[in-house]
C-alpha positions as CSV (number, residue, x, y, z in Angstrom):
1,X,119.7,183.6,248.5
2,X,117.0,184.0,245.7
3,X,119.7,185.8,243.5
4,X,121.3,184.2,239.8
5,X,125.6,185.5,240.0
6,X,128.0,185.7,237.3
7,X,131.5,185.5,239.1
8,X,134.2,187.4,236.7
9,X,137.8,186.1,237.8
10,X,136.6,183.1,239.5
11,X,140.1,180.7,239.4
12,X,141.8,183.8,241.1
13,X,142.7,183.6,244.7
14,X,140.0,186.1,245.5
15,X,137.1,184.1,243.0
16,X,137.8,181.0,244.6
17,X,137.1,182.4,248.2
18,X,134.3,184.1,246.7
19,X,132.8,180.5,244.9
20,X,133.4,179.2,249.0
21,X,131.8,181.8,250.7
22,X,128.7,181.4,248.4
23,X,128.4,177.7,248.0
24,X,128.7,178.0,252.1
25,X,125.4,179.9,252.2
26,X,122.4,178.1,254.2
27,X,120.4,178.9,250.6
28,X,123.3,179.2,248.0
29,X,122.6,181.0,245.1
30,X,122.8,180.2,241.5
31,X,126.6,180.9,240.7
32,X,127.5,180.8,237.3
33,X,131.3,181.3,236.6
34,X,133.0,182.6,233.6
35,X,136.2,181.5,233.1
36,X,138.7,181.0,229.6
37,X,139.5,177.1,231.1
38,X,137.4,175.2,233.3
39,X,140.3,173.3,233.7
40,X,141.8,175.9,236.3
41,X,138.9,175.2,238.5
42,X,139.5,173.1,241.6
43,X,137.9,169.8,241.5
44,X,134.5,169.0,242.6
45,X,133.5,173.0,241.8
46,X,131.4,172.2,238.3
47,X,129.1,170.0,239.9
48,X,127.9,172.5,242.2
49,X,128.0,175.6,239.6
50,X,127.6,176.5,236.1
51,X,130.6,177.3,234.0
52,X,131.0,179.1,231.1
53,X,134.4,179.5,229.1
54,X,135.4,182.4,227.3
55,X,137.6,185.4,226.9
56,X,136.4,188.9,228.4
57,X,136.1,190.3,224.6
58,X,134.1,187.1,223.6
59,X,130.6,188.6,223.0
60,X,129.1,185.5,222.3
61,X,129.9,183.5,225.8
62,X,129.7,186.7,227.6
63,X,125.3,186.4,226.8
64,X,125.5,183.0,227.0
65,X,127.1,183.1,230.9
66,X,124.6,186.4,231.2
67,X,121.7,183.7,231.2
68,X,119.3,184.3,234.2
69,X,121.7,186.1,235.8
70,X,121.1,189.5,237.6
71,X,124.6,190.3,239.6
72,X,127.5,190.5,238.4
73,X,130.8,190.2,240.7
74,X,134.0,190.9,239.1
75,X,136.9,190.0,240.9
76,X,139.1,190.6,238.1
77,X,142.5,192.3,238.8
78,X,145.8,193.0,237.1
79,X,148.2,190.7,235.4
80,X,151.4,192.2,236.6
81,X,154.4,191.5,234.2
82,X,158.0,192.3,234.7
83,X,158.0,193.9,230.8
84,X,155.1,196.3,232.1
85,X,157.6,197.1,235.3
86,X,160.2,197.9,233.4
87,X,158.8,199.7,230.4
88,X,156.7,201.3,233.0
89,X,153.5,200.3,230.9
90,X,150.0,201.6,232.0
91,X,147.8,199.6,229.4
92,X,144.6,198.3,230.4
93,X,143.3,195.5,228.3
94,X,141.1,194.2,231.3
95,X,139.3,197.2,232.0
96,X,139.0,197.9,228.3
97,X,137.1,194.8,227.7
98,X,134.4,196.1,230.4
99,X,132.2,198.0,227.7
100,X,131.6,194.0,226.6
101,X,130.5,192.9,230.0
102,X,128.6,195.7,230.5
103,X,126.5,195.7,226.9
104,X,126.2,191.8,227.5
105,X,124.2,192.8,231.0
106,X,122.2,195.4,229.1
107,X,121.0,193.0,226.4
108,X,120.0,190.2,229.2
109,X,118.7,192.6,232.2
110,X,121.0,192.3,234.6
111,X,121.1,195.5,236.8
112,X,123.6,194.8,239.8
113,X,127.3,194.5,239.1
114,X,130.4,194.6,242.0
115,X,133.7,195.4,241.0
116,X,137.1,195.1,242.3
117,X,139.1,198.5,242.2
118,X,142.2,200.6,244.2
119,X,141.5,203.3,246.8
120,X,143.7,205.4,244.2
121,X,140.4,205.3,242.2
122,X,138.5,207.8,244.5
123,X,135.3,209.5,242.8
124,X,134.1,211.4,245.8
125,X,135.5,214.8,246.1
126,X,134.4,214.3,249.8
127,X,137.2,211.6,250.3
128,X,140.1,212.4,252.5
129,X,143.1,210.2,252.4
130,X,144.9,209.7,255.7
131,X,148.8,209.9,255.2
132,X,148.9,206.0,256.0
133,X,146.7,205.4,253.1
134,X,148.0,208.4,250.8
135,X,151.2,206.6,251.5
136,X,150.3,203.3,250.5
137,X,148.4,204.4,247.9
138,X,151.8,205.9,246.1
139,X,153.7,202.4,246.0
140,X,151.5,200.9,243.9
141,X,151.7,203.4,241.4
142,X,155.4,203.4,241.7
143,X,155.9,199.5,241.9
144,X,153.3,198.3,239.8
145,X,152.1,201.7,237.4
146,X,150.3,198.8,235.4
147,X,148.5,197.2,237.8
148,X,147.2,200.4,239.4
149,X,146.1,202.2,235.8
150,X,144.2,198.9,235.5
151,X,142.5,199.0,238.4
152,X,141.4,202.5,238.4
153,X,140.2,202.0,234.8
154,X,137.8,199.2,235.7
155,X,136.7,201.4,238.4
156,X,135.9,204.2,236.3
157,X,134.4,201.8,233.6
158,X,132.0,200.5,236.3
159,X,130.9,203.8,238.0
160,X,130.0,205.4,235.0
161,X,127.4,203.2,234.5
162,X,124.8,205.4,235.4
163,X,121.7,202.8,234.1
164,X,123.5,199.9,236.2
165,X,122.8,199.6,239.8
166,X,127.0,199.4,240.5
167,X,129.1,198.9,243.9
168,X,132.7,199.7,243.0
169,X,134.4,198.1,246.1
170,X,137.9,199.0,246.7
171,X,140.3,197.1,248.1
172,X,143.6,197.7,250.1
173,X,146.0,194.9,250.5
174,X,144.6,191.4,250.3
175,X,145.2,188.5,252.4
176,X,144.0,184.9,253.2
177,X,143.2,185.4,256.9
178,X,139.5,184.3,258.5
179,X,136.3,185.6,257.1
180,X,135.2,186.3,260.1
181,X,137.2,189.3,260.8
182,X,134.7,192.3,260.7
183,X,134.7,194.8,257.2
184,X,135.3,198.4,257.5
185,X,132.9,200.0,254.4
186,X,133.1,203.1,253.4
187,X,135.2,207.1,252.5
188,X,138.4,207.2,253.9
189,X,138.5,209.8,256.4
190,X,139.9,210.9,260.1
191,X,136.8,208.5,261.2
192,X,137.6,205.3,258.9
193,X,138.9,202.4,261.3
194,X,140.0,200.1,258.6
195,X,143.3,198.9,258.7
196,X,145.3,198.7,255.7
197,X,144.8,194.6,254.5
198,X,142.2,193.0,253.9
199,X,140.8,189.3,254.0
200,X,139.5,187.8,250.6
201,X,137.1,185.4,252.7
202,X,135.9,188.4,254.7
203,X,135.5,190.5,251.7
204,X,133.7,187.8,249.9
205,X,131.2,187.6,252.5
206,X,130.7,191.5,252.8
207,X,129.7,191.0,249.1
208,X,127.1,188.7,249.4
209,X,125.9,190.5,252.7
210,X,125.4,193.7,250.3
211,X,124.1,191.7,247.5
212,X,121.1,191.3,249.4
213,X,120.9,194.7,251.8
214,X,122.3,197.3,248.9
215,X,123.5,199.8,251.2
216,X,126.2,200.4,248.6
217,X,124.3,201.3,245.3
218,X,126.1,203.6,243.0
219,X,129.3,204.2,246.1
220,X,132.9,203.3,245.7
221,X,133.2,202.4,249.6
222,X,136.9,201.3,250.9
223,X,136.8,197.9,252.2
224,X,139.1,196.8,255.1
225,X,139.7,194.7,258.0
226,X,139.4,196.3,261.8
């Protein structure tokens, strides 16, 4: 792959399968991965990639990891806290710190950015929510109001960059199953055949799939296994 990625959240379950699926690639691409402690990084990963350290408000790193980049993935998702559960908190300081990320790209030309989101974050009036997923999209906003206010947030942050070329990709429940299980993309509907969960291997793969093909510009598709 001819293509320079920033990886946002990459010691998370769902960077590290993404810094896998990517290094796995017959021509890997430049990854560069932006993290506050390289020391959270498995062994063995910095000799293959470039590592920046920083916090997500850090303006400084954030154009120094920018560097010769021109995707951005953010895999970033919510810290969820049992004060936040019980004080039913909806604050969202990771989502708020995406204006940095996203004048950072600005100021170094970088066009493409991915982001993690919810399917409660649902921009297309077109989008009709089966009563599996209307269901399973009410626990999380009863179970984890933090977490889900976070998530649609960065999703609305993202999509409303209307001079970025963005893919918001939202995700359903998230599992460690093969990559090789096949990716529903796209509106839920009476014809969308996605399940419900979702493999981070699989999903890390569909995103480097649509780094290169860009089916996706400027959509919020629904990803899910089948």
């Amino acid at each position: 792959m001819s293509v320079s990625i920033l990886l946002l959240g990459a010691t998370g379950a769902s960077g590290l399968a993404f810094i896998q699926a990517a290094l796995s690639q017959p021509n890997p691409p430049k990854l560069t991965l932006y993290v506050r402690s390289r020391a959270k990084l498995p062994a063995g990963i910095e000799g293959q990639t470039r590592v920046v350290e920083g916090s997500l408000t850090d303006k400084d790193a954030l154009l120094k990891a920018m560097d010769g980049v021109d995707t951005v993935v953010s895999v970033l998702g919510a810290y969820i806290t049992l004060s936040a559960f019980v004080f039913r908190t909806t604050t969202t300081p990771i989502a708020d710190s995406f204006p940095h990320i996203l004048a950072a790209m600005r100021a170094k030309g970088a066009k493409r950015i991915f982001a993690l989101s919810t399917p409660s974050f649902s921009p297309d009036p077109a989008e009709v929510f089966p009563l599996k997923w209307k269901v399973m999209g009410a626990m999380p906003k009863i179970v984890v109001p933090q977490g889900n206010a976070e998530m649609v947030a960065i999703g609305k942050a993202v999509s409303a960059a209307d001079d970025l070329d963005w893919t918001v990709f939202r995700v359903p429940h998230l599992t460690d199953e093969s990559a090789d299980l096949p990716v529903a993309a796209g509106l839920l509907g009476p014809e969308y055949k996605g399940t419900g969960d979702l493999s981070r291997p699989s999903m890390a793969k569909w995103i480097l799939k649509e780094i290169e093909e860009g089916e996706w510009v400027k959509k919020a598709p629904v990803l899910s296994n089948y």
